[in-house]
ROSE-4610 file (N, C-alpha, C; in Angstrom, 1 decimal, always signed):
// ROSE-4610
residu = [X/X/X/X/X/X/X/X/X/X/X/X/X/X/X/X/X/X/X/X/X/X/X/X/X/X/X/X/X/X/X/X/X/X/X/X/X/X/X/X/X/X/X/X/X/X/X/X/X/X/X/X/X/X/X/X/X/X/X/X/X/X/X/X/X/X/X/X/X/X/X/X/X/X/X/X/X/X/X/X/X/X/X/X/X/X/X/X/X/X/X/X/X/X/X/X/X/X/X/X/X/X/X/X/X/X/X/X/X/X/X/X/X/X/X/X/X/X/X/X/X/X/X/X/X/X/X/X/X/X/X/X/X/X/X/X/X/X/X/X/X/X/X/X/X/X/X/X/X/X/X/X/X/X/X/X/X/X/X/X/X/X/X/X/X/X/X/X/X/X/X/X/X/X/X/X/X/X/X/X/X/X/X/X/X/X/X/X/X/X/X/X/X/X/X/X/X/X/X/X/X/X/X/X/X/X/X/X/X/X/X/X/X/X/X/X/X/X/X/X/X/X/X/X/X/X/X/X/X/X/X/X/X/X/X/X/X/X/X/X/X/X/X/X/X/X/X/X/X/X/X/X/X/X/X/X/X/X/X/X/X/X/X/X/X/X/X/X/X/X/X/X/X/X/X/X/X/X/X/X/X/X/X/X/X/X/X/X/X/X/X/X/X/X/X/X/X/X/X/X/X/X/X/X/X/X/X/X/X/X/X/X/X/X/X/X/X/X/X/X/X/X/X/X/X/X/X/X/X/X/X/X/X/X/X/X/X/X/X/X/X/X/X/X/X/X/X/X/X/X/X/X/X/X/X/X/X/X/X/X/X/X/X/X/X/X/X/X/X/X/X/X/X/X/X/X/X/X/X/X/X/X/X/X/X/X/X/X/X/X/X/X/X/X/X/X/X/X/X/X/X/X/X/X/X/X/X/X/X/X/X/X/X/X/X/X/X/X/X/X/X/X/X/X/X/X/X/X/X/X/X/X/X/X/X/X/X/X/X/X/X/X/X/X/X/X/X/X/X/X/X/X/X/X/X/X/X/X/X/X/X/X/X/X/X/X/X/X/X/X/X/X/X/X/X/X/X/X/X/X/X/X/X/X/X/X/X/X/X/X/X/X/X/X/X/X/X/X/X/X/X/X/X/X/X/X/X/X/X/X/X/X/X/X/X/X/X/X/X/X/X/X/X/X/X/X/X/X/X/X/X/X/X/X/X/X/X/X/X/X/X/X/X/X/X/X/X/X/X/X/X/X/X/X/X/X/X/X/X/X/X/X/X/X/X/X/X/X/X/X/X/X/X/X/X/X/X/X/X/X/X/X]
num = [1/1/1/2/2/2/3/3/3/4/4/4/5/5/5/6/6/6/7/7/7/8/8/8/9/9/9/10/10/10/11/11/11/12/12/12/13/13/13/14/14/14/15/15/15/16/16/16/17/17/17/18/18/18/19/19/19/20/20/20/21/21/21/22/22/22/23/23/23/24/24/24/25/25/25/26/26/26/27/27/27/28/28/28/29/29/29/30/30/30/31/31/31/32/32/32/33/33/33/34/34/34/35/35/35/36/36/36/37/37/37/38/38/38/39/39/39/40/40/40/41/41/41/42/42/42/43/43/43/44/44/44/45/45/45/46/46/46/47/47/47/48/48/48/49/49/49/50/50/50/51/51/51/52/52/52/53/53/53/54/54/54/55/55/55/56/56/56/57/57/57/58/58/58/59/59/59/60/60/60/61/61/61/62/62/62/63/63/63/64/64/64/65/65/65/66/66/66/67/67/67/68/68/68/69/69/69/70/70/70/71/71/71/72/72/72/73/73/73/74/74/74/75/75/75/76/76/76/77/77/77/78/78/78/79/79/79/80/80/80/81/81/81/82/82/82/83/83/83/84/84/84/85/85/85/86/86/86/87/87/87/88/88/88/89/89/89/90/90/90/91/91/91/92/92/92/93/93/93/94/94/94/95/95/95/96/96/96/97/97/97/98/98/98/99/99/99/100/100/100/101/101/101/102/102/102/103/103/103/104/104/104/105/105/105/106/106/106/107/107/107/108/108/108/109/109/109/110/110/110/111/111/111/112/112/112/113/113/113/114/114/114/115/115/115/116/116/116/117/117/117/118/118/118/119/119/119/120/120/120/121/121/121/122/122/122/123/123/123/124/124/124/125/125/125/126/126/126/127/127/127/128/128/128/129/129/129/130/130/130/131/131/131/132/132/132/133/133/133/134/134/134/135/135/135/136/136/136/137/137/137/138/138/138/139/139/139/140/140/140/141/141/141/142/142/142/143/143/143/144/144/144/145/145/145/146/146/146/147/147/147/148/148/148/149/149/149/150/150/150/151/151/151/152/152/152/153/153/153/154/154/154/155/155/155/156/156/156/157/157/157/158/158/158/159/159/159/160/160/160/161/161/161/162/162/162/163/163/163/164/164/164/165/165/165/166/166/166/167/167/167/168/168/168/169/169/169/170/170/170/171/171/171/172/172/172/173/173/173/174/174/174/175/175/175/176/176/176/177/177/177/178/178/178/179/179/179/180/180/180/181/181/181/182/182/182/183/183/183/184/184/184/185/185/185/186/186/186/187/187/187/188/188/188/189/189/189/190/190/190/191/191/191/192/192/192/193/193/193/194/194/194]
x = [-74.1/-73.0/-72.6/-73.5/-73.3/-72.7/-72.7/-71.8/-70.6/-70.2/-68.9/-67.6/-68.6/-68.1/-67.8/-68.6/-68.4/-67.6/-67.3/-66.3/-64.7/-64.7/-63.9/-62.8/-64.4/-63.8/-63.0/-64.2/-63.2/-62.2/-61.9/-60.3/-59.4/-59.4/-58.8/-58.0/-59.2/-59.0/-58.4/-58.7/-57.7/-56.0/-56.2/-54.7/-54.1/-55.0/-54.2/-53.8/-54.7/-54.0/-53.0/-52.8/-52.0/-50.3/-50.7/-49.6/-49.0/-50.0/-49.7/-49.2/-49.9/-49.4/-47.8/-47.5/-46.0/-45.5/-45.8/-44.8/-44.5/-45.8/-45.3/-44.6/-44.9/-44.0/-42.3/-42.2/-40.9/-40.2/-41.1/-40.4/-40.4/-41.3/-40.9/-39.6/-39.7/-38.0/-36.9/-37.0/-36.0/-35.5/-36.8/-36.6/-36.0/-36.5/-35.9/-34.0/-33.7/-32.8/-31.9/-32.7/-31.5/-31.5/-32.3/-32.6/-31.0/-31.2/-30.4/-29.1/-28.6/-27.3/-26.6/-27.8/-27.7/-27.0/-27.9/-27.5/-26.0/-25.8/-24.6/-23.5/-23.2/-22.8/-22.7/-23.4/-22.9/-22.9/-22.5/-21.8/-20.7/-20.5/-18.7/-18.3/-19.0/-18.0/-18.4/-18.9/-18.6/-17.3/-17.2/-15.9/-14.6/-14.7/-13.7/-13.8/-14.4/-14.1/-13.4/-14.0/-13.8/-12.2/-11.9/-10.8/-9.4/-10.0/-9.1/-9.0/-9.5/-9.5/-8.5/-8.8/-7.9/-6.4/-6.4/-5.1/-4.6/-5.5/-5.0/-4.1/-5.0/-4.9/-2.9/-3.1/-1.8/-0.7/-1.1/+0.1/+0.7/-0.6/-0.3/+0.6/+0.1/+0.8/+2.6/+2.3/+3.8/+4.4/+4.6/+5.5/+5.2/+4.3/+4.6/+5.7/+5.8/+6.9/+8.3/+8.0/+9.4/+10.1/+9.4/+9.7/+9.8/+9.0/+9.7/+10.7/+11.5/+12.5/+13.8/+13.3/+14.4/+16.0/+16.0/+17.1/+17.6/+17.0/+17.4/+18.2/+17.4/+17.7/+19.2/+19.3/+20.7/+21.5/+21.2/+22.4/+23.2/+22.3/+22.6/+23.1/+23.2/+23.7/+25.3/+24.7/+26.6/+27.6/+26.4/+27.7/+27.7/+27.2/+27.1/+28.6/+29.1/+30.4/+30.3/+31.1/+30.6/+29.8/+29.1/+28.5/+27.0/+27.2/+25.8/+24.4/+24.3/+24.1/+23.4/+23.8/+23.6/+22.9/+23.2/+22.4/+20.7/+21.3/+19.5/+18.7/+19.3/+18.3/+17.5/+18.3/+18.3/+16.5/+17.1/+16.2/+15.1/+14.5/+13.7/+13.1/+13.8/+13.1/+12.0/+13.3/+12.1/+11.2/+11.1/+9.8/+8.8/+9.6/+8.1/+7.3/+8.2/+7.4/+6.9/+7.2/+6.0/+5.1/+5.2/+3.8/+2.6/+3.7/+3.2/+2.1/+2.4/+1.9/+0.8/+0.7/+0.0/-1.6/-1.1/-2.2/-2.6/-2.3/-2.4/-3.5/-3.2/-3.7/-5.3/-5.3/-6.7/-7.6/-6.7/-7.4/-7.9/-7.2/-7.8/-8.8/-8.9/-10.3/-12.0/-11.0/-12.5/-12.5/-11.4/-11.8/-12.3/-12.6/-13.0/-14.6/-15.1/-16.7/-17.1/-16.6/-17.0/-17.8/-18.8/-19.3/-18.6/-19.1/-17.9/-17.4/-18.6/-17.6/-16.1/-17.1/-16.1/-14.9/-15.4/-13.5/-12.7/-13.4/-12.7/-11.7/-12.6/-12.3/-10.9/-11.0/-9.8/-8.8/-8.9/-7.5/-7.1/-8.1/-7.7/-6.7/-7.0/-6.3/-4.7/-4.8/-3.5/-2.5/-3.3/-2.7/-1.7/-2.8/-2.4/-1.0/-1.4/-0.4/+0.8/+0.7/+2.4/+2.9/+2.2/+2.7/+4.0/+2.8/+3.2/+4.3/+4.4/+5.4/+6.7/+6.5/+7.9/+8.3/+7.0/+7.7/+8.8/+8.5/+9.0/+9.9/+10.2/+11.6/+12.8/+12.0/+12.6/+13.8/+14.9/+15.9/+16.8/+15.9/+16.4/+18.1/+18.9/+20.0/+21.0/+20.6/+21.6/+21.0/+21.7/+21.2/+20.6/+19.7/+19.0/+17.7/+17.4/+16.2/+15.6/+14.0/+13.1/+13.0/+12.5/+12.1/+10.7/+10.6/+9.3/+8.4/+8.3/+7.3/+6.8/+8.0/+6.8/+6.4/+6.8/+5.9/+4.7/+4.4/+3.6/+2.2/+3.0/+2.4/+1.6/+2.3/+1.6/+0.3/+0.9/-0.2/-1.7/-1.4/-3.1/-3.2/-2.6/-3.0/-3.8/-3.0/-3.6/-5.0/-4.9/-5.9/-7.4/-6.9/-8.1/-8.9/-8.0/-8.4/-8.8/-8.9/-9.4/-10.7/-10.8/-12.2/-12.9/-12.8/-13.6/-13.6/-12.9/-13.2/-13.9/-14.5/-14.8/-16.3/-16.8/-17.7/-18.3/-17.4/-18.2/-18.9/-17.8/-18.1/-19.3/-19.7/-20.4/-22.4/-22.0/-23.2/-23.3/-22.4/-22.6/-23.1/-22.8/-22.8/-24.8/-25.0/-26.4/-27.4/-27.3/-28.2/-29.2/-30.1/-30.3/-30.9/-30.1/-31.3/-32.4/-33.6/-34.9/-35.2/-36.3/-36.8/-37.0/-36.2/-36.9/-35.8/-34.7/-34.0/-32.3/-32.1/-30.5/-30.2/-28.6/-27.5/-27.4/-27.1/-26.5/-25.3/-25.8/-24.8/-24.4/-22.8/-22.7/-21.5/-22.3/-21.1/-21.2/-20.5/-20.3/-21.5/-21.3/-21.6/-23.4/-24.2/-25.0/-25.7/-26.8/-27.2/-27.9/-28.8/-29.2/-30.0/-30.5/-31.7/-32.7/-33.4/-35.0/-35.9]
y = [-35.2/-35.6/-34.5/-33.7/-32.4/-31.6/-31.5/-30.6/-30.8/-31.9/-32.5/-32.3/-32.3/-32.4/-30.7/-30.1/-28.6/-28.5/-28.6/-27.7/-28.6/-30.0/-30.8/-29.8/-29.2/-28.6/-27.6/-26.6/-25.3/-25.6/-26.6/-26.7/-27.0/-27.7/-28.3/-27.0/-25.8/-24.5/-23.8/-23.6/-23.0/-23.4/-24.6/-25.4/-25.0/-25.7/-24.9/-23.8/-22.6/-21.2/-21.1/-21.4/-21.5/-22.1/-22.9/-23.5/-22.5/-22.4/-21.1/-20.1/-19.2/-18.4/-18.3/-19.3/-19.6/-19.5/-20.4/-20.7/-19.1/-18.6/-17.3/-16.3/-16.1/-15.4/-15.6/-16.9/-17.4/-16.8/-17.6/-16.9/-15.6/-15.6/-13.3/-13.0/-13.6/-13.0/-13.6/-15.2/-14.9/-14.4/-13.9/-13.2/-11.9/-11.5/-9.8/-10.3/-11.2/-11.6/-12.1/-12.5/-12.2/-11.0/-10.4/-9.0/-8.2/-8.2/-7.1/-7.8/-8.6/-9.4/-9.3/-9.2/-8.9/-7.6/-6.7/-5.0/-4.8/-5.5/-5.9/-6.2/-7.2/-7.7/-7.0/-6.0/-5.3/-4.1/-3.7/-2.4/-3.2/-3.7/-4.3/-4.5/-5.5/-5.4/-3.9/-2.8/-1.5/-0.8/-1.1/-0.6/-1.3/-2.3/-3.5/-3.0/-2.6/-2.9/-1.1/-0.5/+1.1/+1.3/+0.6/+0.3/-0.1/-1.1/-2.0/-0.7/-0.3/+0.4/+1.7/+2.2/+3.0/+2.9/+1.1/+0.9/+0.4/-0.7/+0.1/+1.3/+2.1/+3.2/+3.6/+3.3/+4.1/+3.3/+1.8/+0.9/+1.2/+1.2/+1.9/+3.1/+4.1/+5.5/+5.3/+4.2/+4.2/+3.7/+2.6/+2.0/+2.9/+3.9/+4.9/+6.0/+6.3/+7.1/+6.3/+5.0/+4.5/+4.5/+4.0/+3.9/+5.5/+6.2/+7.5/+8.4/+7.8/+8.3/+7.5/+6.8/+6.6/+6.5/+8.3/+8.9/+9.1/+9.5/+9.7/+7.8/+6.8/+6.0/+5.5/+5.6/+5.4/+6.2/+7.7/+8.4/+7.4/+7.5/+6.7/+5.5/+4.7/+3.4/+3.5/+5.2/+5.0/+6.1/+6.8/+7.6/+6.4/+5.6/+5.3/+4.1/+4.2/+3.7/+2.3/+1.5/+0.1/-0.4/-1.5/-1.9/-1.4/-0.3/+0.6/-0.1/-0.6/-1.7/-2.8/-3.4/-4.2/-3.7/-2.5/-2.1/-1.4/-1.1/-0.5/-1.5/-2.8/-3.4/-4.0/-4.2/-5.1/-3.8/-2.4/-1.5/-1.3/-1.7/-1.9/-2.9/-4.5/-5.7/-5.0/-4.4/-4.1/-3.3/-2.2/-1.1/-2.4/-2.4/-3.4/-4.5/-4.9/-6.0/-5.1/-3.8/-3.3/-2.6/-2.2/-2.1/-3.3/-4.1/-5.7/-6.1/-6.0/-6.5/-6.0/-4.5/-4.0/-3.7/-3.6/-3.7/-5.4/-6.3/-7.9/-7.8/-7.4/-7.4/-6.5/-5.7/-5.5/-6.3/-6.6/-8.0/-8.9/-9.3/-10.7/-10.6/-9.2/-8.8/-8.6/-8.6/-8.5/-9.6/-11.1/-12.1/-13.1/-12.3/-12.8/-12.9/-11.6/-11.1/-11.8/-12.2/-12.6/-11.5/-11.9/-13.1/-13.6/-15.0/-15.4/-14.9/-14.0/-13.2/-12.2/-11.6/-10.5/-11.3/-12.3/-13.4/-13.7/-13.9/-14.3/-13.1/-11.9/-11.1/-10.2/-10.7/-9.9/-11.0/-12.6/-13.1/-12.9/-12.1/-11.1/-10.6/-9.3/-8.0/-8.6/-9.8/-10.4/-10.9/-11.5/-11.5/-10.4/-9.4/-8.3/-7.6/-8.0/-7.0/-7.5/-8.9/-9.3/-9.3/-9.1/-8.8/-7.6/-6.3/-5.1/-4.9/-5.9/-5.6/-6.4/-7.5/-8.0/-7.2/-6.7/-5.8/-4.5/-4.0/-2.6/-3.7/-4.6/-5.6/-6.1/-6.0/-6.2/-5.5/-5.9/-5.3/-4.6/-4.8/-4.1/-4.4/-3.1/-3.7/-3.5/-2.7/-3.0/-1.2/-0.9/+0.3/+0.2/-0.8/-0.7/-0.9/-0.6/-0.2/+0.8/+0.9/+0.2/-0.4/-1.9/-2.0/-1.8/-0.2/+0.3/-0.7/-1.2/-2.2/-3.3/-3.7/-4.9/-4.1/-3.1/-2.2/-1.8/-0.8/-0.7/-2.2/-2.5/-4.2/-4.5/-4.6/-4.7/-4.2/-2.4/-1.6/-1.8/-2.4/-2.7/-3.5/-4.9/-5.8/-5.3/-4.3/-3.8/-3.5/-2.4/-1.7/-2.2/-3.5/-4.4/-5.1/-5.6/-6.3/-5.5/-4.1/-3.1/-3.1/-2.7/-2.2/-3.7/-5.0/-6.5/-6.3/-6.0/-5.2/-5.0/-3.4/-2.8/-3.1/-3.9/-4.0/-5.4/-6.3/-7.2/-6.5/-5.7/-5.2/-4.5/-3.5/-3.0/-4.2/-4.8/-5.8/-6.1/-6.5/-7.3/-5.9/-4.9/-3.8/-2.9/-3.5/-2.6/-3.5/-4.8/-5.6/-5.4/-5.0/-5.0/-6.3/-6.6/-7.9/-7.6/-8.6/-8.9/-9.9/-10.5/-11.6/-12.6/-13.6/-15.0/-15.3/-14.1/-14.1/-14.8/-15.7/-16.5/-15.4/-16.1/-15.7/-17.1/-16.1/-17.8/-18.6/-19.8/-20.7/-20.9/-21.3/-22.2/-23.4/-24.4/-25.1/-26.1/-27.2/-28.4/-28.1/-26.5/-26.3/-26.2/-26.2/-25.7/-24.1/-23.6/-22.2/-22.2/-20.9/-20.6/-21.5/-22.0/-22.7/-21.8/-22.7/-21.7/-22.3]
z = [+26.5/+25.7/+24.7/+24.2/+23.0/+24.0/+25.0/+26.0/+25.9/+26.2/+26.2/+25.6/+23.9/+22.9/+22.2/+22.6/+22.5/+23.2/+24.8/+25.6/+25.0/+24.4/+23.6/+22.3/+21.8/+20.1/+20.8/+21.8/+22.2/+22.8/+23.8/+24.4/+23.4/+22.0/+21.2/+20.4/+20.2/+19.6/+20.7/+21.7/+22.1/+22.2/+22.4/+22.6/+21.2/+20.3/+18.4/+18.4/+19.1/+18.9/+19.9/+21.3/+22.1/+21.6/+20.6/+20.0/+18.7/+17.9/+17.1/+17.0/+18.4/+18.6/+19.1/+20.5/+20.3/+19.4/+18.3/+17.1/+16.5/+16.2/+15.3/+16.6/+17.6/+18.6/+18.5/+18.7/+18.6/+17.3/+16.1/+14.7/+14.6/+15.2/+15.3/+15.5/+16.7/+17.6/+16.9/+16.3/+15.8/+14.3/+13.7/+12.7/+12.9/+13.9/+14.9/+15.4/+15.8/+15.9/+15.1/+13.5/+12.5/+11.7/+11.3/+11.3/+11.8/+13.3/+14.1/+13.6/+13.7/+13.4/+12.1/+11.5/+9.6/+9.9/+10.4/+10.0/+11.2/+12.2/+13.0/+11.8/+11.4/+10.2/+9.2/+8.7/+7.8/+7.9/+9.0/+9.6/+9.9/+10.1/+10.4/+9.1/+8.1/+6.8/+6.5/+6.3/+6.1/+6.3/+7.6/+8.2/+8.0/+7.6/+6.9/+6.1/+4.7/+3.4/+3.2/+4.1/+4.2/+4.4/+5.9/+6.7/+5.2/+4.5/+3.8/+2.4/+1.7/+0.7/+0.9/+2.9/+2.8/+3.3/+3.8/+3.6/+2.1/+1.2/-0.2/-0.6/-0.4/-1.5/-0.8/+0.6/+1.3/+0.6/+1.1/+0.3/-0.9/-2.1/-3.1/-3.3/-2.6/-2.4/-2.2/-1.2/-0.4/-1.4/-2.5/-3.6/-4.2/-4.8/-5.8/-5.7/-3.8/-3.8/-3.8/-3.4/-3.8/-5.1/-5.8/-6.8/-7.9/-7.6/-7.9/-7.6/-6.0/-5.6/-6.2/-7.0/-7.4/-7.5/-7.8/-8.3/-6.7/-5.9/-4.4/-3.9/-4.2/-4.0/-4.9/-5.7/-6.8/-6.2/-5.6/-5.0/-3.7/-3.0/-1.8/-1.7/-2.8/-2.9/-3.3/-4.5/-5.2/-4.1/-2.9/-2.1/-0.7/-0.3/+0.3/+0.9/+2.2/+2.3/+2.7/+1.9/+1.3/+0.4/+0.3/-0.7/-0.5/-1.1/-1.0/-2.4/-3.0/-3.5/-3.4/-2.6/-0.7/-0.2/+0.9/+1.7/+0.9/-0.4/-1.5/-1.6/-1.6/-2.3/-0.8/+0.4/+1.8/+2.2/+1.9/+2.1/+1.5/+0.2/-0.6/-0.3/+0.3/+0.4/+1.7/+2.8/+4.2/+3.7/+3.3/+3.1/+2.7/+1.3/+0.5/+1.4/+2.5/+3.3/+4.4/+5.2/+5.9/+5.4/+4.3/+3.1/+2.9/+2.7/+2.1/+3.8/+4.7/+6.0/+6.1/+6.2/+6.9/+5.8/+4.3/+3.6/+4.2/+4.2/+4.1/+5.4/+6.8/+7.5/+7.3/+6.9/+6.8/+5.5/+4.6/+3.6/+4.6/+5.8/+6.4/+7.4/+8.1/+8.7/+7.6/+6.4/+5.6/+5.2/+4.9/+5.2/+6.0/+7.0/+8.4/+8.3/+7.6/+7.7/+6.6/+5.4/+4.3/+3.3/+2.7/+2.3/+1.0/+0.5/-0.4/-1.3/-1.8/-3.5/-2.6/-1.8/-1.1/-0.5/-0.2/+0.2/-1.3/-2.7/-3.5/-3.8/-4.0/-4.2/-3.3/-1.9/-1.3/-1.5/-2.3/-2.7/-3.8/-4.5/-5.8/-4.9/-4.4/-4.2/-3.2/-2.5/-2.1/-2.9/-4.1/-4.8/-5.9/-6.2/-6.6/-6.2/-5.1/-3.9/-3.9/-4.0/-3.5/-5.1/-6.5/-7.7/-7.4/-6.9/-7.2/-6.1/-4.7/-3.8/-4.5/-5.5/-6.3/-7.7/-7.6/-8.7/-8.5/-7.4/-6.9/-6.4/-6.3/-5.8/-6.9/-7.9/-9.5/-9.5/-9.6/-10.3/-8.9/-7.8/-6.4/-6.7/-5.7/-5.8/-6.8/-7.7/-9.2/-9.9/-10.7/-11.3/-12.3/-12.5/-13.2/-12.8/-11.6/-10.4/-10.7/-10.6/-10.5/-12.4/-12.3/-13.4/-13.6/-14.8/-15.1/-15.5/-16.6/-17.4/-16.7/-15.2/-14.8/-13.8/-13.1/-11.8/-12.5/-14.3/-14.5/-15.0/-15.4/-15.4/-14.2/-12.8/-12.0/-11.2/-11.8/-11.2/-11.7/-13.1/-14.2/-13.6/-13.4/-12.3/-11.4/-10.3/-9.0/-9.3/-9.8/-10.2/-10.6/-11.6/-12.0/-10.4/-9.9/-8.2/-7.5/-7.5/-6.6/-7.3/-8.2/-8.7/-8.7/-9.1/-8.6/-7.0/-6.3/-4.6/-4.4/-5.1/-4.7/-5.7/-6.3/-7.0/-6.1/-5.0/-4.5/-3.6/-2.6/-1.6/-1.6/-2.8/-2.7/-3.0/-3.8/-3.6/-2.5/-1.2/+0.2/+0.6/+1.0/+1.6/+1.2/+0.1/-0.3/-0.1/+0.0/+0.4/+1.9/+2.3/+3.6/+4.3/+5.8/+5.9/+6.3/+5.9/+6.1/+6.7/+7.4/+7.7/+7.0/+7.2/+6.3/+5.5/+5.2/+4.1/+4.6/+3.8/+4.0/+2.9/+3.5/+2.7/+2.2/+0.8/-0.6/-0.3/-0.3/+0.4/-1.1/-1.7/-2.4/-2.7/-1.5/-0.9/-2.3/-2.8/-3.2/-4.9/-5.2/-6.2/-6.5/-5.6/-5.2/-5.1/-5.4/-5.6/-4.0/-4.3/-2.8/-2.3/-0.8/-0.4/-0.2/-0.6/-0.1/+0.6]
């Protein structure tokens, strides 16, 4: 009967480690499997936040030359045959909205990847944006185009949303993933689980 009971304990130990060992196997892989996905993940928001900053800066670029052409713009309105006026301001609305788009669209690829500060943060910069695309709209149309004080107005605006941007982005971006490690949920006012 002491026989029994011995070859009893050893089947029991092997079966426990048999079980064990699965378990930690499995958790390996799928710690290797959020691991790869992690660093997947944040090589895309890389290239999103990279992507979005250098359509920033262009958007930006492109209302600064509008708005400093100014004087080209007022020519063309007062040589222009008919209600030149009309046609400045009709010209102004379009630029500012294929500026307005094409920054927008790369805001919404980096809202796609997240994570949440970086989502709050790119409805900062949309918001930003459609400031500074009504501002360069201010006054469209009339000769008293561009109005400086609220364009510059806007641009401290802009400016402030770029750098909260680029200050989420960069926390999402330097974190590496590891095994075992969530990302901070914070649904219904809640901190991270652990």
């Amino acid at each position: 009967m002491g026989e029994q009971w011995g070859n009893i304990v050893v089947a029991l130990i092997v079966a426990v480690s048999a079980l064990g060992g699965t378990f930690l196997g499995r958790r390996q892989v799928t710690d290797q499997a959020a691991v790869e996905h992690g660093q997947w993940l944040r090589g895309q928001r890389q290239e999103a936040y990279t992507a979005l900053l250098e359509a920033w800066d262009g958007g930006r670029k492109r209302f600064d030359e509008m708005v400093e052409n100014w004087e080209g713009e007022h020519y063309r309105a007062e040589h222009f045959e008919g209600d030149g006026w009309l046609e400045s301001e009709k010209s102004i609305y379009q630029d500012t909205y294929e500026i307005f788009e094409a920054v927008k669209r790369a805001i919404e690829r980096v809202e796609l990847l997240g994570p949440e500060d970086v989502d709050t943060a790119a409805v900062q910069l949309t918001n930003a944006l459609r400031v500074v695309r009504d501002a360069v709209r201010s006054k469209a149309g009339s000769e008293d185009w561009p109005d400086w004080t609220v364009y510059n107005e806007a641009l401290e605006r802009a400016d402030a949303a770029r750098h909260g941007f680029l200050t989420a982005a960069r926390v999402a971006t330097r974190a590496a993933p590891r095994p075992g490690a969530r990302e901070t949920r914070r649904r219904w006012g809640r901190g991270p689980r652990r």
